[in-house]
N, C-alpha and C positions, 0 to 999 in steps of 0.2 A: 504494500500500500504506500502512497505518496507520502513524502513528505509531510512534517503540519507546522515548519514554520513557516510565518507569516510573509508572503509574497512580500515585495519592495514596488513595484509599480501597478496602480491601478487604469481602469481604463478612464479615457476620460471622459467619454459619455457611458453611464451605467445603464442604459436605457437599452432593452434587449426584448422588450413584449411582443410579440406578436400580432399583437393591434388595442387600440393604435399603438404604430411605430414609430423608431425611433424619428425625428424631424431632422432635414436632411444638415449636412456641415455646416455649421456659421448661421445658423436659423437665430434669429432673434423677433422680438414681436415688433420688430420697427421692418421684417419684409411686410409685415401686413398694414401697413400706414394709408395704402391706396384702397384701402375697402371701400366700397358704396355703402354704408353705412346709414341707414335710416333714408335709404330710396328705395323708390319699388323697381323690385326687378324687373319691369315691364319697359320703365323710361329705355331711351335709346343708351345710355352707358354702362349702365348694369348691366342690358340683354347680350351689349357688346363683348362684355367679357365671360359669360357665360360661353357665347360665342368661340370665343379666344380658346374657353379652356378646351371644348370638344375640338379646336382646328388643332390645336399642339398637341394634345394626344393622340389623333389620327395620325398627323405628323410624325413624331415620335416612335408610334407604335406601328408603323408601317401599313398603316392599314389601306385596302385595294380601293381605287375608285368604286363605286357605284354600292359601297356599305352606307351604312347612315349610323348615325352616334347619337345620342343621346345622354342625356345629366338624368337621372330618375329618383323618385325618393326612396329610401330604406336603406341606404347600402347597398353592397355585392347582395344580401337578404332580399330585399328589395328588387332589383334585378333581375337576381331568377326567378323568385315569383312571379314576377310579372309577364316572364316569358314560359311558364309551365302552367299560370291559368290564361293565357292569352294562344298559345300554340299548340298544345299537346290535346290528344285525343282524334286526329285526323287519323291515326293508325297506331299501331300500337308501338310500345316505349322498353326500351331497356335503360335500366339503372345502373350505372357501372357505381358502386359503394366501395370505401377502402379506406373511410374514416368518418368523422363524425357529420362532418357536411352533407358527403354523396349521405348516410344517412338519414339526416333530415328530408332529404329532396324524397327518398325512396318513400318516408313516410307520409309527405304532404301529396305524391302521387299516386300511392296504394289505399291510403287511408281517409285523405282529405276530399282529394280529387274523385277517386275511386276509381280509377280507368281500371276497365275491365278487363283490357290483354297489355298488362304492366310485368317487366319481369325484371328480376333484382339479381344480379350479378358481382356478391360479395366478395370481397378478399381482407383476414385480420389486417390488423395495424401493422404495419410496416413491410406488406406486400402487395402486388395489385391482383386481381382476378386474371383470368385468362380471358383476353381482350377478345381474340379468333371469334367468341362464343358472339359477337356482337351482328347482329343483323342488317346488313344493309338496306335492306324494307324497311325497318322500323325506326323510329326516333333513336336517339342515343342520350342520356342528362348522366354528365360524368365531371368532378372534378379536377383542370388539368394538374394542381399541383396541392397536394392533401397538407392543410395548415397545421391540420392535430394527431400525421401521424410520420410528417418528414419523406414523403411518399413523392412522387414526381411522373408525369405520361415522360417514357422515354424517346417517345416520338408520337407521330399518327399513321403509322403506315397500317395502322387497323383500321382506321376508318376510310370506306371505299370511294375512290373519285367518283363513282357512278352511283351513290348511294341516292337512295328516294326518300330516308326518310331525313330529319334534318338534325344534325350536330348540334344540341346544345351545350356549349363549355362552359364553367364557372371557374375562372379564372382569376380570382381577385388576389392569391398572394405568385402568383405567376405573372402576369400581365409586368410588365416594364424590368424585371427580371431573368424573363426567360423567352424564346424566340418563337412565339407562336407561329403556327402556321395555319394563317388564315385561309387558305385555301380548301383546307382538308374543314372548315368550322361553317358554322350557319348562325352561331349567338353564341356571342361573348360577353361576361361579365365581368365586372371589376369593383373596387371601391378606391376611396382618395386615402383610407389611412394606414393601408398596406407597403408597397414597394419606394414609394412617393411619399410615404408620411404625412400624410395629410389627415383631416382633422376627419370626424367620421359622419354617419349619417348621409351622406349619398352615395352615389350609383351609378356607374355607368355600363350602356348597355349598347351592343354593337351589334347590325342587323345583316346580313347577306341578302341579295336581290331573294334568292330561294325563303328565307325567312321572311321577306316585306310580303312575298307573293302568298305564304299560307296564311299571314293574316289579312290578304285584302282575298281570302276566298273561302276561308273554312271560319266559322261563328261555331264558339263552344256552348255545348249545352248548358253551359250555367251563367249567370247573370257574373258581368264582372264588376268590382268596386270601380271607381272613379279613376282613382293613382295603378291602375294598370290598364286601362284605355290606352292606347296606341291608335287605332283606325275611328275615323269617322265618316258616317255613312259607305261603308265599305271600301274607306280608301286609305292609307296611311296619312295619318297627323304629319302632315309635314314638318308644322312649327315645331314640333317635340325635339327636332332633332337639327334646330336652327338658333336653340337656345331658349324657348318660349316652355318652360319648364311647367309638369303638371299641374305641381303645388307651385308654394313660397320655398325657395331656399336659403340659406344660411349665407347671404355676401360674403361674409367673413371667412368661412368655408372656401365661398370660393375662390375666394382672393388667396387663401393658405395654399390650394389646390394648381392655382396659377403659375405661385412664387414656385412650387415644386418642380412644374413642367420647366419653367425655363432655366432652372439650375438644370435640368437633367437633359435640358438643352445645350447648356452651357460647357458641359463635363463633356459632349460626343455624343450626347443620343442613344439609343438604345444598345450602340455595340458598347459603352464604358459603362454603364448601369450592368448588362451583364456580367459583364468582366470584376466590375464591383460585388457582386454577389456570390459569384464564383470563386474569387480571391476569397473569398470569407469561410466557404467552402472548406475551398483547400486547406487551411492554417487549421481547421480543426479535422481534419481528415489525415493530417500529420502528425497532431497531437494524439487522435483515436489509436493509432499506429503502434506508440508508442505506450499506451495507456494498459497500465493491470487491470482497470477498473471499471472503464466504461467502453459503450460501442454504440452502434449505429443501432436506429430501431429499422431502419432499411437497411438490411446485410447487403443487398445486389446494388454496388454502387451505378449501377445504370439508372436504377430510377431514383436515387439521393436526393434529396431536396437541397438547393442550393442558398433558399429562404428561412424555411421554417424546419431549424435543424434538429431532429429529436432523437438524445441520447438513452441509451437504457442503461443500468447500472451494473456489469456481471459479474463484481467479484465475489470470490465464495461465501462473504462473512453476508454480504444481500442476500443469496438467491436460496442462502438458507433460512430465513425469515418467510414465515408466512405471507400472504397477502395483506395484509393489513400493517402486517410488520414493515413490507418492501413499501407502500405507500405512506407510512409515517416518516421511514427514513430516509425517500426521498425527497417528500417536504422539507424534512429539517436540514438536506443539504442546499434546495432553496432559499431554504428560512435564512441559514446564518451567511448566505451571499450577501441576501439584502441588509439586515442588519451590519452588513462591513458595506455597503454601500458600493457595491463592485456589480452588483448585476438584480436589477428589478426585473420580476414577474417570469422568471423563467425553470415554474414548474409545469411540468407535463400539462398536458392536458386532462378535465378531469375524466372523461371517459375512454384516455389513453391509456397504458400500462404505466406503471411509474417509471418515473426517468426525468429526464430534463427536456428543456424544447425552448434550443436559441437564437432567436430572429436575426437572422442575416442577412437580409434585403441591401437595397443599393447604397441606403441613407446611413449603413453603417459601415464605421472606416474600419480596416482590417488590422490597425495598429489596437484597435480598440478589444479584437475577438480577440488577438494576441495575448494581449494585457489579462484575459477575464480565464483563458485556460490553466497559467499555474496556480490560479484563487478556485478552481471546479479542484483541483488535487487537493488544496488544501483544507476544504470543507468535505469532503469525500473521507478523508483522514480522519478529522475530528470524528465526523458521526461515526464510523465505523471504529474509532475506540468508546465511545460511550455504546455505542451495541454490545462490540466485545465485554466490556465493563459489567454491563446487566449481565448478559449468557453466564 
C-alpha cells in the first residue's frame, strides 16, 4: 500500500465533479460582465446571443450543414426527453443501457412511454452490451459516453449507414471532448455544465434532416407538454433553432455558456479540447499502471472514458470487506480528499460500484490530475490502516 505521508503539492483547482464542472482556466465572474441582464430574451441582443451560442457550437462541434440546433430547457435531461416523447414510437426502439443514464431512458421508455416493441440491451458498469445485437429497422437511444460508469462508444461502426430507424445519442459528457461522428447520429444531446463548464439547466439538442422529417410526419399518440413542442402545424419550429427559445432562459447562463465557446475557441477548437481530455486520461492511466490499489472500472481501454474517469479500488484489505464495508470505505477515501481540500465531489456514483469517479473534461488542466494522484495514494493508505486497525 502507498505511502501516507502527506503529498507536498496540491492541485490548484480542486474542482473535479462531474457536473457541474470544473469552469474553464482563468474563469473569473468579470467573463460574465456582458450578460443581458434584466432584458427579455426576445429584444434583438439577447436573441442575438442566444444566436451566437448555437453558431459557435455548431462551429466548434463540426456539425454538417443542413442539422438545426437548438438551446432547450432541462438540461442534457431535458433534451432527451424531449426527443423520446416527440420521436419515438414510429417503430420500434432498442435501449443500449451501460449505466445509470441509458437507464433512466430505458425506464421512461418501457415504463413511462410504454412502447410496446421497446427492447433493452444491458451491459454492468464498466462494460458495454454487445452492440451487433442492435437493429437497423429500429430506433437506437444509447448513451455515447456513460458519466457514472467511465464507459465510452469506441466508435459507430455498429450503427448502419442504411439504417431506417433513427440514432438517438445522449451525448452530454462526450460532446466537445470526444469526436462524434455525426454522420452515423440522427439526435444529439448535450448540456453547458459538462465538457465546457458551464453553468446548468439547459440543453442543447441537434436534429438531422432524417430526424426534422419524423417529426414533420409521424404525431405520437400522447398529448405532448409545451417545452417539448418542436413542430407546429406539422412543420418544424423554425424559430427554436434561430434562438427564439421555448421558455425564458437564464442570460447569465448564457453569457457563462458563451464565455466557454470562445475560450474553446481560443485554445484550437475541438482538436485541443480533445487533446485536453485525453492528456488527463493519460496521466492517470500511468498512475493506474503503477498502482497496488486501484484500477479502471472499464478494464478494455478501448472504450475508457477520457471524461468521466471511474476508478475501483482492488487491493486485498477492500475487496475483502463486505458490501457495505467496500462503500463506507470508499467514501471515507472521498471524505478525507475533501476535507485536505485536494479534490471535491469525486465519489463514485451512487448507483455505481464503489470506487472513485474523476472529471477530466477539457476545463481541467493536467498539471492539476497530476497534482490530485499522489493525495488518491495517500488517502487510500490512511483508510486502509484504520480498516486494518478494526479487523
Amino acid at each position: 500500500m502507498a505511502n501516507t505521508t502527506t503529498p507536498d503539492v496540491r492541485p490548484e483547482n480542486p474542482n473535479f465533479s462531474s457536473g457541474p464542472c470544473a469552469k474553464r482556466p482563468g474563469f473569473t465572474l468579470d467573463a460574465l460582465s456582458g450578460a443581458f441582464l434584466g432584458r427579455s430574451h426576445r429584444a434583438a441582443e439577447p436573441k442575438a446571443r442566444l444566436a451566437e451560442v448555437i453558431s459557435l457550437s455548431r462551429s466548434i462541434l463540426g456539425i454538417p450543414a443542413g442539422w438545426r440546433l437548438a438551446i432547450v430547457p432541462g438540461s442534457d435531461t431535458g433534451a432527451v426527453e424531449m426527443a423520446l416523447w416527440s420521436m419515438l414510437g414510429a417503430r420500434g426502439v432498442d435501449i443500449v443501457s451501460f449505466e445509470s443514464f441509458g437507464e433512466g431512458w430505458a425506464t421512461d421508455i418501457v415504463k413511462h412511454l410504454k412502447l410496446p416493441d421497446a427492447r433493452v440491451l444491458s451491459a454492468p458498469y464498466g462494460e458495454l452490451p454487445d452492440l451487433a445485437l442492435v437493429d437497423p429497422a429500429r430506433d437506437v437511444v444509447f448513451t455515447w459516453n456513460g458519466t457514472t460508469s467511465g464507459v465510452r462508444m469506441p466508435n459507430a461502426d455498429w450503427i448502419a449507414d442504411d439504417r431506417q430507424g433513427l440514432a438517438i445519442c445522449d451525448a452530454t459528457s462526450a460532446a466537445f471532448a470526444m469526436d462524434l461522428p455525426w454522420n452515423k447520429l440522427d439526435v444529439v444531446t448535450w448540456s453547458w455544465q459538462k465538457v465546457l463548464g458551464g453553468e446548468a439547466a439547459h440543453g442543447m439538442l441537434a436534429l438531422s434532416p432524417r430526424a426534422v422529417e419524423r417529426l414533420e410526419t409521424y404525431t405520437p399518440a400522447w398529448p405532448l407538454p409545451k417545452i417539448f413542442r418542436l413542430t407546429s402545424k406539422g412543420k418544424i419550429a423554425e424559430g427554436v433553432f434561430k434562438g427564439e427559445t421555448i421558455n425564458t432562459p437564464s442570460m447569465l447562463c448564457v453569457e457563462d455558456a458563451y464565455d466557454g465557446l470562445r475560450w474553446a475557441q481560443s485554445i484550437g477548437g475541438l482538436p485541443a479540447l480533445i487533446a485536453r481530455s485525453e492528456a488527463n486520461l493519460a496521466a492517470v492511466e500511468a498512475w493506474v499502471a503503477q498502482s497496488d490499489w486501484a484500477g479502471f472500472l472499464a478494464t478494455d481501454e478501448k472504450i475508457r472514458s477520457c471524461t468521466s474517469i471511474c476508478l475501483k479500488i482492488t487491493a486485498p484489505w477492500f475487496t475483502a470487506l463486505p458490501a457495505d464495508g467496500q462503500t463506507k470505505a470508499a467514501k471515507q477515501v472521498a471524505s478525507l480528499l475533501e476535507k485536505q481540500g485536494v479534490a471535491y465531489d469525486i465519489a463514485a456514483y451512487r448507483d455505481a460500484p464503489p470506487g472513485l469517479r474523476i472529471w477530466a473534461g477539457a476545463t481541467v488542466e493536467t498539471s492539476d490530475v497530476q497534482a490530485l494522484l499522489p493525495w488518491l495514494d495517500w488517502a487510500a493508505a490512511r483508510v486502509a490502516e484504520t480498516f486494518a486497525s478494526v479487523q
